[in-house]
C-alpha positions as CSV (number, residue, x, y, z in Angstrom):
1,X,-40.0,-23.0,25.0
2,X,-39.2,-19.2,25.6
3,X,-35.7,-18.1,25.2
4,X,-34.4,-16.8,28.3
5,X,-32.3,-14.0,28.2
6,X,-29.5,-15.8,28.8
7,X,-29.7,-17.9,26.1
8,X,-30.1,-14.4,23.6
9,X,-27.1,-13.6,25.4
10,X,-25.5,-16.3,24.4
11,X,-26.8,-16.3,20.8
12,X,-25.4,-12.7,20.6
13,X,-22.0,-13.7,21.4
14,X,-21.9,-15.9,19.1
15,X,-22.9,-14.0,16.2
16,X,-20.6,-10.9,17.5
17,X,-17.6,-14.1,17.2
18,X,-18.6,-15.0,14.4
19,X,-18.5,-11.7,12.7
20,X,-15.2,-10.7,14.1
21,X,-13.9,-14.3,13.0
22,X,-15.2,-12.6,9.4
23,X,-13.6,-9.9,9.6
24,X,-10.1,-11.9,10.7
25,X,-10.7,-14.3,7.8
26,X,-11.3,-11.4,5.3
27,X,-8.2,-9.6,6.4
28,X,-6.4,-12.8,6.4
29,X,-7.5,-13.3,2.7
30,X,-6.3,-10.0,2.1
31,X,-2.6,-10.4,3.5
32,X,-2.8,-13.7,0.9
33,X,-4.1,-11.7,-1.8
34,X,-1.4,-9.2,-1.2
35,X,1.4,-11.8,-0.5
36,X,0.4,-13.3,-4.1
37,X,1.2,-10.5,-5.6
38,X,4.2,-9.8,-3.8
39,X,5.3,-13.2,-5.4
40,X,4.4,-12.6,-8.5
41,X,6.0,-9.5,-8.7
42,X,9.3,-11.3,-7.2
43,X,8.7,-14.4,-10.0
44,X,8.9,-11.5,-12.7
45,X,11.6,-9.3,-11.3
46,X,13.5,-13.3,-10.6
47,X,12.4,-13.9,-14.2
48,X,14.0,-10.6,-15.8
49,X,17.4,-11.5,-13.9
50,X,17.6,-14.6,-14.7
51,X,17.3,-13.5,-18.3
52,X,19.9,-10.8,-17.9
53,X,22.5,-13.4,-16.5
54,X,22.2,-15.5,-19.0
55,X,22.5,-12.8,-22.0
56,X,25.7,-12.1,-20.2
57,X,26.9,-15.3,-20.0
58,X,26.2,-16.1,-23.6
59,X,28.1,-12.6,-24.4
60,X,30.8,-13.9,-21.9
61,X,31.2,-17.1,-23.9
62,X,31.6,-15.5,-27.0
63,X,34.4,-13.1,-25.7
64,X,36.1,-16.3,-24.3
65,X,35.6,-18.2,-27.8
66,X,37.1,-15.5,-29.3
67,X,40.3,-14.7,-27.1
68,X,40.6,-18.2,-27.1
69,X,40.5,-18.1,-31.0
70,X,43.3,-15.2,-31.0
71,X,45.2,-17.4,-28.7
72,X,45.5,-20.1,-31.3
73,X,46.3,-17.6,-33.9
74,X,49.1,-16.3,-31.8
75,X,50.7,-20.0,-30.7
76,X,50.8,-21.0,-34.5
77,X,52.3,-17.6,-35.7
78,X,54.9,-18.5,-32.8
79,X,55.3,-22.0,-33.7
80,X,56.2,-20.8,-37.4
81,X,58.5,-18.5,-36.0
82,X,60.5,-20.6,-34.1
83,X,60.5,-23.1,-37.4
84,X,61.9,-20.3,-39.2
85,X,64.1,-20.2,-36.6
86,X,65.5,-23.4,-36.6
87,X,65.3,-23.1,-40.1
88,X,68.0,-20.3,-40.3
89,X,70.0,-21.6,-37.4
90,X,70.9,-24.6,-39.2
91,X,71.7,-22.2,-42.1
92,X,74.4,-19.8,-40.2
93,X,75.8,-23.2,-38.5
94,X,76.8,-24.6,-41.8
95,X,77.6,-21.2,-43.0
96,X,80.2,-20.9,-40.1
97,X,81.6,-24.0,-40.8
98,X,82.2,-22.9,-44.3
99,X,83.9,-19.7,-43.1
100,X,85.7,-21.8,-40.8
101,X,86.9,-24.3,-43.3
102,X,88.2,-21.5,-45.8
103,X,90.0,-19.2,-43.0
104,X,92.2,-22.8,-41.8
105,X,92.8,-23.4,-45.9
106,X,92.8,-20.3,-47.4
C-alpha cells in the first residue's frame, strides 16, 4: 500500500500539531516554573513578615507587662497614701475635739 499524498498530508499536519502542541506545553511549563518561584518568593517575603509581626508583638507585650507593672506600683503607693490619710484625719479630729474641749473649760 503506497501513501497517497493525501495521506502525507495528513501525516504532516499532524506532526506540525504536535510540535506546536510542544511548544504550548513547554511554554506552559515555563509560566509554572515561573509561577513557582513567584510563590516561593511570596512564601519567604510572607515568612519574613510574619516573623517581624510577631517580634513586635512580643516587644508590645513586654511594654504592656511593664506599664501594667508601674500601674500596680502607682495604685499601692496611692492606696498607702490615702491610709496615711485616714490615718491623720482621725488624728486632727480627736485633736479638735481636744481644742474644743479646753476652749468651753478653760
Amino acid at each position: 500500500m503506497e501513501p497517497t499524498d493525501l495521506t502525507i498530508e495528513i501525516l504532516k499536519d499532524i506532526r506540525d500539531e504536535m510540535r506546536g502542541m510542544h511548544e504550548e506545553q513547554r511554554k506552559t511549563n515555563e509560566r509554572v516554573d515561573g509561577l513557582r518561584t513567584d510563590l516561593g518568593d511570596l512564601r519567604t517575603e510572607l515568612g519574613d513578615r510574619i516573623s517581624r509581626v510577631e517580634h513586635r508583638l512580643t516587644e508590645t507585650e513586654l511594654r504592656v507587662a511593664t506599664e501594667i507593672v508601674a500601674v500596680a506600683g502607682a495604685v499601692r503607693e496611692v492606696r498607702d497614701l490615702l491610709r496615711e490619710d485616714r490615718a491623720l484625719r482621725v488624728r486632727v479630729d480627736d485633736h479638735e475635739r481636744r481644742l474644743s474641749a479646753v476652749e468651753r473649760g478653760g
